[in-house]
N, C-alpha and C positions, 0 to 999 in steps of 0.2 A: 202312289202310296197314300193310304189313308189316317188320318190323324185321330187317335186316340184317346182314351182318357186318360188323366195325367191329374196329379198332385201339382196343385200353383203354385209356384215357388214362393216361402215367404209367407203365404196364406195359415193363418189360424184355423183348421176346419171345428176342432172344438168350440168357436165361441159363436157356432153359430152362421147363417147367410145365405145367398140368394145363388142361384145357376140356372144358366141357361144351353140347354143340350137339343142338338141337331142331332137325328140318326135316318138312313138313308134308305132304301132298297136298292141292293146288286141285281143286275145294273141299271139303276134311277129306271123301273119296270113300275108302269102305271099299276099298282094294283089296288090302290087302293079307293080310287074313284075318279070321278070328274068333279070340275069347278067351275059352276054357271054363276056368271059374276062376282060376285061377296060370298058366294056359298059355296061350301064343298059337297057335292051331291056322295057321300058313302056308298061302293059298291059291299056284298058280303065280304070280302075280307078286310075292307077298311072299319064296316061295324064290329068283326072279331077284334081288329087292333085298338078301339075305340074302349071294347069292353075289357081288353086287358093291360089297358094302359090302368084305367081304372082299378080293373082288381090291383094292380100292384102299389097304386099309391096306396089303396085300402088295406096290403098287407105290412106296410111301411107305415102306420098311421103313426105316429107323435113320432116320425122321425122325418119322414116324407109330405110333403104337403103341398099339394098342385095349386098354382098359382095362376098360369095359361098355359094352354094346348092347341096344337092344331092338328088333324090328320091331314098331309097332303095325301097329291094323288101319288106320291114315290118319295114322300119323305115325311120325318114327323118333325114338330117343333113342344119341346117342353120348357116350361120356366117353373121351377120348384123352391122352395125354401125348406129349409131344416132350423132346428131350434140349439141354443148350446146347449154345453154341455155332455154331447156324443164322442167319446176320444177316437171310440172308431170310424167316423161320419164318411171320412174317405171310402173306405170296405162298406159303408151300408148306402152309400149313393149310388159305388159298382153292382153292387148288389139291386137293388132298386131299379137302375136303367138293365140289367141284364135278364130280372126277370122278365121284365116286359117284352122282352127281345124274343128270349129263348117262348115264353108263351106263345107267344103272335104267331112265331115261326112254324112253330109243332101245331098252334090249332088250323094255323092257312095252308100250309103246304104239307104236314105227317113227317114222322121221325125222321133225320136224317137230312134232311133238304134245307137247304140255305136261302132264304131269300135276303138279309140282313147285308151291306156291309160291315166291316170287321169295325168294330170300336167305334167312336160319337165326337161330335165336334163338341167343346163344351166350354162356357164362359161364366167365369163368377163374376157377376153383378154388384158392384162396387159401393155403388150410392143408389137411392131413391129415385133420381132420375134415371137413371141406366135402367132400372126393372119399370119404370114406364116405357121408354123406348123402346126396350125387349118386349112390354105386352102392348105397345104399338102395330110395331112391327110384326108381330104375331096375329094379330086382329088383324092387319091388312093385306095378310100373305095372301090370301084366297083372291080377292083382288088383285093382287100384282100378277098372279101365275094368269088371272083371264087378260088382264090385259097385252102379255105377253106370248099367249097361247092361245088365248080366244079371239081376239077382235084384233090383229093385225094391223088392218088400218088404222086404228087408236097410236102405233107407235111403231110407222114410219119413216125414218130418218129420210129425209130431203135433202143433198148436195148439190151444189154449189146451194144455198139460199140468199137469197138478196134482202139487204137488208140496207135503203139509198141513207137511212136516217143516221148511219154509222159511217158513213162518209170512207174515205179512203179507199184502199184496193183488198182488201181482206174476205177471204172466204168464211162464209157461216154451214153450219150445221143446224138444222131445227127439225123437232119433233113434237106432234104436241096439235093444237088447234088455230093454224097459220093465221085464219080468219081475225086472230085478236091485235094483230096489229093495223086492222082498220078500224078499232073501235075508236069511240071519243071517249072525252075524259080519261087520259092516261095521266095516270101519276109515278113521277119516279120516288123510288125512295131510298135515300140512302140513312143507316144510325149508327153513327158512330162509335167505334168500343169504347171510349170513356165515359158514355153515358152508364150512370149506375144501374146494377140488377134492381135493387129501391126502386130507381124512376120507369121502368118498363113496362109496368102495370097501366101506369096512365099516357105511355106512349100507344102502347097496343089498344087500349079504349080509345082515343082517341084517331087511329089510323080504322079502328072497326064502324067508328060513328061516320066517318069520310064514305066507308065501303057502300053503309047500309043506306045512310041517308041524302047522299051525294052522287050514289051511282059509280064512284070510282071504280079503275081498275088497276092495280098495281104491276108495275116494270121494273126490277132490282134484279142485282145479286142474290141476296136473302145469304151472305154469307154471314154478316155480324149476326154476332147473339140477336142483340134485338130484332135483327130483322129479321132470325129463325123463328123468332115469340111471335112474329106479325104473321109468318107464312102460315105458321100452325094454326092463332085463330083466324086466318081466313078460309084455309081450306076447313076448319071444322065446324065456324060459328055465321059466315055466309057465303053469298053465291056470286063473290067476283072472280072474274077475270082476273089470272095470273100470268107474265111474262118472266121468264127468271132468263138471265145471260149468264149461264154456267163461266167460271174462271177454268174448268178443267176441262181437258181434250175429250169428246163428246164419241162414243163406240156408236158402229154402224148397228149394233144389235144392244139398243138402246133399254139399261136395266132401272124401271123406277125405284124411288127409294122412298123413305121417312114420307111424309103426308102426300107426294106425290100421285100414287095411285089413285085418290080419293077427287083430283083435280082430273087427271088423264081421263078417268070414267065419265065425269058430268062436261068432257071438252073445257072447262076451264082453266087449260094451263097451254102454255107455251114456252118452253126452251131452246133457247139459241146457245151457241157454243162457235167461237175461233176452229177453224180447221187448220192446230196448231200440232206443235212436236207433241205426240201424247205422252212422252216422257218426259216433257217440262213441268214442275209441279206451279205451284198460281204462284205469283210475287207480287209484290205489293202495289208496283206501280203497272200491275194487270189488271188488278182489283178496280184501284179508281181507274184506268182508263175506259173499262167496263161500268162504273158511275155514270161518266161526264157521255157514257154511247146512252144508257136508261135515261140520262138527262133530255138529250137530243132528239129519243125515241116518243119521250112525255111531250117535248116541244112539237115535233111534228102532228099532234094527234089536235082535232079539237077540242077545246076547252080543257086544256092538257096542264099540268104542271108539274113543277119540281122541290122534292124538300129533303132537304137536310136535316136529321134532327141531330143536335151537339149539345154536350156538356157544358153549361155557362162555366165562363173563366173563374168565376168563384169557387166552382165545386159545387157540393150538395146532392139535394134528390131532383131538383128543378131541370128541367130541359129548355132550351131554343129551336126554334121552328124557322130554319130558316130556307130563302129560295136559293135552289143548288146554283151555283155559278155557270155560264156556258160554256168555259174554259177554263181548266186548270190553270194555274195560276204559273208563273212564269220566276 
């Protein structure tokens, strides 16, 4: 069954906001091109759906307003805003995604023919960050589909993987470019959630100064806030080495996400993962025990180290730097 558009429950459409709508081709049927790396190469019917995506924000103008788009090759991605003020905005967004539909359909295939599925995935966008993630994620689709469609070996999952620096009898999963755990200069890093949104700015500068001028490479989690702030300017502002130990059960048909793509393509990333219950969700004391492994993995490497960055006992905007311990504490 396919999921349609629907009214948010709760949601004001009048005053105004942001959405993000997924619509597909029955059944997920290449038609609308190829994707050579970052790029989506437009066959003619993907340039038809390209132009009538178009005409219809232009026929929607001061109610519709494109934000980001993508044609894939069997599916499209939009992120749109509307202004307040519209009482009927529900009926004119339906409107709006439906012309583009019904055009596309009649100009690619002639009256009658269906190429569309029924209805659109669709997400209102909440905050400022959410409609960057959304036009993240949109900008890097074309990328994630090559590297899961195009280049195979990029995103190979490897079973049983050894990994001696994690000590015990535990099976891994990894995908990604194996090669990075013979590098030197590994650093683990773990940042703690108490550390302020305030003091992150000058955590992540200074974790980029280590990157750029030190040669480092980073081995984490990347699950705290901060250390999603650290993965993002690494993957987008330079060219280290990334090892992440995912906390969640790792699929044999391994799907990249948020900045990842952008590592998998330059071999800059490697993910390991427990060959654990995949129905177990992460808990807490999984988290740091996947720490104190990024610790031991930093230990092993040359010229390798460990850091902790924590909120002084005072509070503030100020951080601590300190060296991660080799064992949890007892």
């Amino acid at each position: 069954m396919h999921k349609t558009h629907r009214r948010f429950q709760g949601y004001d459409y009048s005053r105004g906001g942001s959405m993000f709508v997924t619509t597909s081709l029955e059944p997920r049927r290449q038609l609308f091109g190829r994707v050579d790396h970052e790029r989506v190469v437009l066959s003619e019917a993907g340039e038809t759906a390209k132009r009538d995506l178009l005409d219809a924000a232009g026929h929607f103008a001061g109610i519709v307003t494109l934000r980001s788009w993508e044609i894939m090759p069997d599916h499209v991605h939009i992120r749109f805003t509307w202004p307040p003020g519209h009482a009927d905005a529900v009926k004119q967004i339906g409107a709006f995604v439906g012309r583009f539909k019904q055009f596309s359909q009649y100009h690619i295939a002639g009256r009658g023919a269906t190429i569309w599925e029924e209805g659109y995935h669709d997400h209102i966008c909440v905050s400022e960050r959410m409609n960057r993630a959304v036009d993240a994620y949109v900008r890097n689709n074309p990328l994630k589909w090559w590297l899961m469609h195009g280049d195979s070996s990029l995103m190979h999952v490897v079973e049983p993987f050894p990994l001696p620096a994690a000590g015990g009898d535990d099976f891994w999963r990894a995908v990604g470019n194996f090669d990075l755990l013979e590098r030197q200069r590994l650093v683990s890093l773990r940042i703690s959630r108490q550390v302020l949104e305030e003091a992150l700015p000058e955590v992540v500068a200074v974790c980029r100064r280590w990157a750029v001028e030190k040669g480092y490479a980073y081995v984490s989690t990347f699950f705290s806030p901060g250390e999603r702030a650290v993965l993002k300017m690494l993957a987008e502002e330079t060219e280290a080495p990334v090892i992440r130990l995912a906390p969640t059960f790792m699929e044999l048909a391994y799907r990249p996400h948020g900045h990842e793509p952008l590592l998998f393509a330059k071999r800059r990333l490697l993910v390991l993962s427990r060959m654990a219950d995949p129905a177990e969700p992460p808990r807490r004391d999984e988290l740091l025990g996947l720490n104190y492994i990024a610790a031991a993995v930093a230990r092993a490497s040359e010229g390798g180290r460990t850091v902790y960055v924590a909120a002084p006992q005072g509070g503030g905007n100020q951080v601590d730097y300190r060296e991660h311990p080799a064992q949890p504490p007892t």
